[in-house]
N, C-alpha and C positions, 0 to 999 in steps of 0.2 A: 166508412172509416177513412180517416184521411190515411193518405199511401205515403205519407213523409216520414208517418211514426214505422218503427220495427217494427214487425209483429210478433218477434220476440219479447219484446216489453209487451204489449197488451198480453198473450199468453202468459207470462210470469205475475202479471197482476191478477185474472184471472183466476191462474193456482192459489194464488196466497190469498186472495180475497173469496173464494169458494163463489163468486156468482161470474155471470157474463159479461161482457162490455158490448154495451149497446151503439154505443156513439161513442167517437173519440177525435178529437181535434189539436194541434197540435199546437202551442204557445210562445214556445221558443226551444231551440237546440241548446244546451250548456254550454257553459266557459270552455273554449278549446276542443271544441268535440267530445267532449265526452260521456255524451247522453241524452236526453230530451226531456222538457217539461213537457206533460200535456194534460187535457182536460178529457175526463169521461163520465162516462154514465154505468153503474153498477147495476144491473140486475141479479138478487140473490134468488142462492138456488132453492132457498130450505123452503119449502111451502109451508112451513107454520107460522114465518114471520109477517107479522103485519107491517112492514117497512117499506114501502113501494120504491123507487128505484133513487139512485143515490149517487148527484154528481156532488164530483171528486178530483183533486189532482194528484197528479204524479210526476215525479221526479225518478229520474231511471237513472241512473249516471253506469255506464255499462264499457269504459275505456280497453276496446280490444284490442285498438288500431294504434298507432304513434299519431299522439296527438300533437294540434300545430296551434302552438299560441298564439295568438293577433297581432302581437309586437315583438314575438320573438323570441320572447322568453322561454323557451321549451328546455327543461334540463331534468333530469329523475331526480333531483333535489324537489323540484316542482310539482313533477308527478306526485309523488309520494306526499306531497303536502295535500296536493290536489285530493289523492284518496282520503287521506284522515280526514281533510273535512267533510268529505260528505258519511264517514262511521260518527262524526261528532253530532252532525245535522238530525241522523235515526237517533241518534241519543239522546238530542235534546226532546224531539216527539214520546220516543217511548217513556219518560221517565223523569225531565221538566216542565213539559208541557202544562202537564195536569194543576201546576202549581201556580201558573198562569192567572188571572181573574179579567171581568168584564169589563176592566180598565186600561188595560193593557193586551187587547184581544191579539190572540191567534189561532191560526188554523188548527182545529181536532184533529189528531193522529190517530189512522185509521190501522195503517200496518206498517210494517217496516220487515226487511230482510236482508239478507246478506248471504253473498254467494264467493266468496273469492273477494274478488278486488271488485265486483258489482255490487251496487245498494241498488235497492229499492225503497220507498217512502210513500207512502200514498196517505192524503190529507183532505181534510174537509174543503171546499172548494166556497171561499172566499165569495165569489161573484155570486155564485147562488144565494149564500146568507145577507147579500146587500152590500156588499164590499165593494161593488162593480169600476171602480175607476180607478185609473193606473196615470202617473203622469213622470215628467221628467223634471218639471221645476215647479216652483210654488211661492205664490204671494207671502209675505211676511203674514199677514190675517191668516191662510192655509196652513204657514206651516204652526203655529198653535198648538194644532190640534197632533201634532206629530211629536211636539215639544213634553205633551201633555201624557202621552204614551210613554216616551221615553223613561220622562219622573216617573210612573208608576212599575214600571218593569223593573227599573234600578231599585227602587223601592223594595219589591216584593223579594230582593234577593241580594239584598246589601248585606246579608252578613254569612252568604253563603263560604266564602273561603276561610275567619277564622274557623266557624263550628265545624266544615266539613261534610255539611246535612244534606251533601246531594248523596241519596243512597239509592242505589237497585236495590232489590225486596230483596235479594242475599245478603245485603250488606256491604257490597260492594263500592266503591265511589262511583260516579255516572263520571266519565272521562270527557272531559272538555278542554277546551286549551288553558295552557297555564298561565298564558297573558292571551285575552279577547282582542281581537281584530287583526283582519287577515293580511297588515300590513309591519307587526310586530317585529324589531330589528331583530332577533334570534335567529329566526325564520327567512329574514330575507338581506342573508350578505352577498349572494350575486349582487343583488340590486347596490346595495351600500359600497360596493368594492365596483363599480360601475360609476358610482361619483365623482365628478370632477373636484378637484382639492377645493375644500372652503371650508369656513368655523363651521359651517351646521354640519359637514361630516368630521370634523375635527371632535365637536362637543356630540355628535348624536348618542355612543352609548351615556356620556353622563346625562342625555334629555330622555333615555328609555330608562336608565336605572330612576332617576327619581318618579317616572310614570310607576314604574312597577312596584318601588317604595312607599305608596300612598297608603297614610295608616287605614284610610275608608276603601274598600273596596265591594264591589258587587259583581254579579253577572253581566255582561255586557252582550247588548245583540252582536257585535263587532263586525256588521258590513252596513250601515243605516243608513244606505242611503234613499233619495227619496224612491227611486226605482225598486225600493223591497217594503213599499207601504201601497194598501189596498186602501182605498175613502168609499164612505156613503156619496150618494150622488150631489149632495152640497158641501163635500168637503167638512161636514162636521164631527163626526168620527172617524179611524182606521183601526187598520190592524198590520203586524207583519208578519213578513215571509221571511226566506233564505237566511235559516240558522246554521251554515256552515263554519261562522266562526266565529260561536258563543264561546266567550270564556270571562276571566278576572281583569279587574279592572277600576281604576278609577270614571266612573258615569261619563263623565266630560267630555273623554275621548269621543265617545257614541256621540257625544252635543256636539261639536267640534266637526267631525264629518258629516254627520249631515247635513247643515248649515250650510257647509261649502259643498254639498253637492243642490242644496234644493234653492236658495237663493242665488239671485244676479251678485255681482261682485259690488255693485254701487252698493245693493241692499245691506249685504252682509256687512259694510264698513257704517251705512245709516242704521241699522236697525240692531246691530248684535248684541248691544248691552240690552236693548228690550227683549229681545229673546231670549237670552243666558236669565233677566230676569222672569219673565213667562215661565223657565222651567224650575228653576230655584225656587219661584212658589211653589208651583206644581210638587216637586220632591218635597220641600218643606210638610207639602197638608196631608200629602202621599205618606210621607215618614210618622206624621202623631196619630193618623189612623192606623198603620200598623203595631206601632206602638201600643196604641189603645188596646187592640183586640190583640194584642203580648203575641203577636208573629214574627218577632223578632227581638234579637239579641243587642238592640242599640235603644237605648233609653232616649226619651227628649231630651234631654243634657247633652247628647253627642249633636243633634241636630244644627245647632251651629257652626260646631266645626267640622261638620261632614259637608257645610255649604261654604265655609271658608275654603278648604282645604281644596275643594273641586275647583270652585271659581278660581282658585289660587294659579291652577292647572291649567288654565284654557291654554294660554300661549303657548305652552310647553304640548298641549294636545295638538296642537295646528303647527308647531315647528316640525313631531315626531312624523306628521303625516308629509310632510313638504319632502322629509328627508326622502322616505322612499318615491316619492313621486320623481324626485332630483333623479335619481339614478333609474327608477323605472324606466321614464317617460317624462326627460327635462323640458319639452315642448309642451306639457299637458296643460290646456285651458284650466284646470282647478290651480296653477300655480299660476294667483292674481294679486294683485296688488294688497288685498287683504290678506291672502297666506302670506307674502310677504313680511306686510305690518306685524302679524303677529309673532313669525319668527325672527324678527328683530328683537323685538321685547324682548323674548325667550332667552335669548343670547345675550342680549345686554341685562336680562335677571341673572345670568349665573354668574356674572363679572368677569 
C-alpha cells in the first residue's frame, strides 16, 4: 500500500464497497489539500460473484484541516464552494452519468458517499479500460479528438435546462450549478474585486449576463481542460474526468477553455477557426442523430442557430475567462496574446 494515502480513506472505500483493497497507489493530492485521488484494486467479499478483482479510482476529498491554496486564495467563501463541488461531482456519477454514451466516454460510477462535509466517489479506473495517457498539451491533430467529445456531450444534454429532465428516481432535480464552470462571476467576486480598473472589469457582468442569456444551453463539463481527458495510446479516442463543475451553459465556454489550455499560443491564433470548425461539425452530426432517435427537445430547425448562436459566443467565452484569470492570477501564462485578441473583439462587440 502506498503510505502517502490515509488509511482512512482506503478503510471507507472498503466499507462502502463491501470488498478489500489489494493495492493502492496514489495519483495525486487535491486542489488545496483537501484529499487524495488514488488508484486501487477491489477485491469482493461475496463468494458467489464471478467478478475477479476490480481496479478503480477514488477521489476522497476529506477537508479536516484549514486548507492552504497555492496562490493564496484561501477564504470560507471558497471552502464552501470547494465542498459543493465535490456533492455536484457524486451527483453527477450517481445519477448523469448513466446518460453518458460511447461517444462521449466517461468513467462508470461505482459508489459514492457522503459523510459531513467528506465525499467519497469511487469510479471505474480509466487506465485499465485503455484510457492509459494523460498529458498537458496537445497538437492541433490531438486535440480533434477532444473536440469531438465535447460536441457529443453538449449534444447528449442540450436541452437539459429548459425540460428540467435531470431527475433522481424521487423526482427530485439532480443539483448541479446553475451556470457550469468553476470560474463563473457569481461565484467569484473576491477574484473580480481584486481587479485592477479596466473595460473587461468595467463590462464583465454585462459579458456573464449575455453568457448566461444564451437561448441554447446544455450541460457543460465546466473545468475541460486538457489535464481532465484520459487518451488511447495513439491519441485517437478519450474520455473525461473531474466533474466538479458540471452545470448550464452555452457549449463554447467548454470550447473556449480548453483550447487555451491544450494548445501553444501561436496554435491557438493559427488554427482556432479550424478547430471551432472541427467541433461545430462534430455538434452539427452529434445534434441530427439525436434528433433522429427523438432524445431530445431541439428539432434540426434549431440546429443552425444553436451553431450560430455558440460561435457567436466565443470571444465573449475567452473575455469571461480572462476576467477571472485578471484578478486570480494577472501573471498567468493562459493570459496570451490570443486571450488577449479575443477579449478585444468582445469588448469592441458590445460597443
Amino acid at each position: 500500500m502506498d503510505s502517502a494515502i490515509d488509511p482512512q480513506f482506503l478503510s471507507w472505500v472498503e466499507q462502502v464497497c463491501s470488498a478489500s483493497i489489494s493495492r493502492a497507489s496514489l495519483i495525486q493530492t487535491l486542489w488545496s489539500g483537501y484529499g487524495a485521488c488514488f488508484r486501487a484494486i477491489l477485491e469482493q467479499h461475496d463468494a458467489n460473484t464471478t467478478e475477479g478483482p476490480l481496479p478503480v479510482v477514488v477521489k476522497c476529498a476529506s477537508p479536516t484541516d484549514v486548507a492552504q491554496h497555492p496562490r493564496g486564495w484561501s477564504s470560507l467563501t471558497g471552502h464552501q464552494r470547494k465542498l459543493k463541488s465535490f456533492a455536484i461531482e457524486n451527483n453527477f456519477y450517481n445519477h448523469i452519468q448513466p446518460f453518458t454514451n460511447e461517444f462521449c466516454k466517461t468513467p462508470r460510477g461505482i459508489a459514492v458517499e457522503t459523510k459531513e462535509d467528506k465525499t467519497l466517489l469511487v469510479m471505474e479506473d480509466l487506465g485499465a479500460a485503455g484510457y492509459s495517457e494523460t498529458t498537458l498539451s496537445l497538437s492541433v491533430t490531438q486535440a480533434k479528438v477532444v473536440l469531438h467529445w465535447l460536441a457529443e456531450f453538449h449534444a447528449a444534454f442540450i436541452d437539459t435546462k429548459p425540460s428540467l429532465n435531470l431527475k433522481k428516481p424521487n423526482g427530485e432535480n439532480v443539483e448541479v450549478w446553475q451556470e457550469g464552470t468553476y470560474w463563473y462571476l457569481n461565484t467569484r467576486r473576491d477574484e473580480y474585486n481584486a481587479m485592477p480598473s479596466s473595460e473587461l472589469k468595467t463590462r464583465a457582468q454585462e459579458i456573464s449576463t449575455l453568457l448566461a442569456n444564451s437561448k441554447y444551453q446544455t450541460l457543460l463539463h465546466g473545468d475541460a481542460k486538457v489535464a481532465n481527458f484520459c487518451f488511447t495510446p495513439h491519441y485517437t479516442q478519450c474520455a473525461a474526468v473531474d466533474f466538479q463543475y458540471v452545470g448550464f451553459g452555452a457549449g463554447v465556454k467548454d470550447v473556449a477553455y480548453f483550447l487555451g489550455s491544450a494548445l501553444s499560443d501561436n496554435d491557438q491564433r493559427l488554427f482556432r477557426d479550424r478547430c471551432l470548425n472541427v467541433y461545430f461539425t462534430a455538434l452539427e452530426r452529434a445534434l441530427k442523430r439525436q434528433c433522429a432517435n427523438s432524445k431530445t427537445s431541439i428539432t434540426e430547425q434549431d440546429i443552425p442557430f444553436i451553431v450560430n448562436e455558440w460561435r457567436s459566443l466565443y470571444s465573449f467565452a475567452c473575455a469571461d475567462f480572462h476576467r477571472f484569470l485578471a484578478g486570480w492570477s494577472p501573471n498567468h501564462k493562459k493570459i496570451n496574446i490570443e486571450l488577449q485578441y479575443q477579449t478585444s473583439l468582445a469588448l469592441n462587440r458590445l460597443g
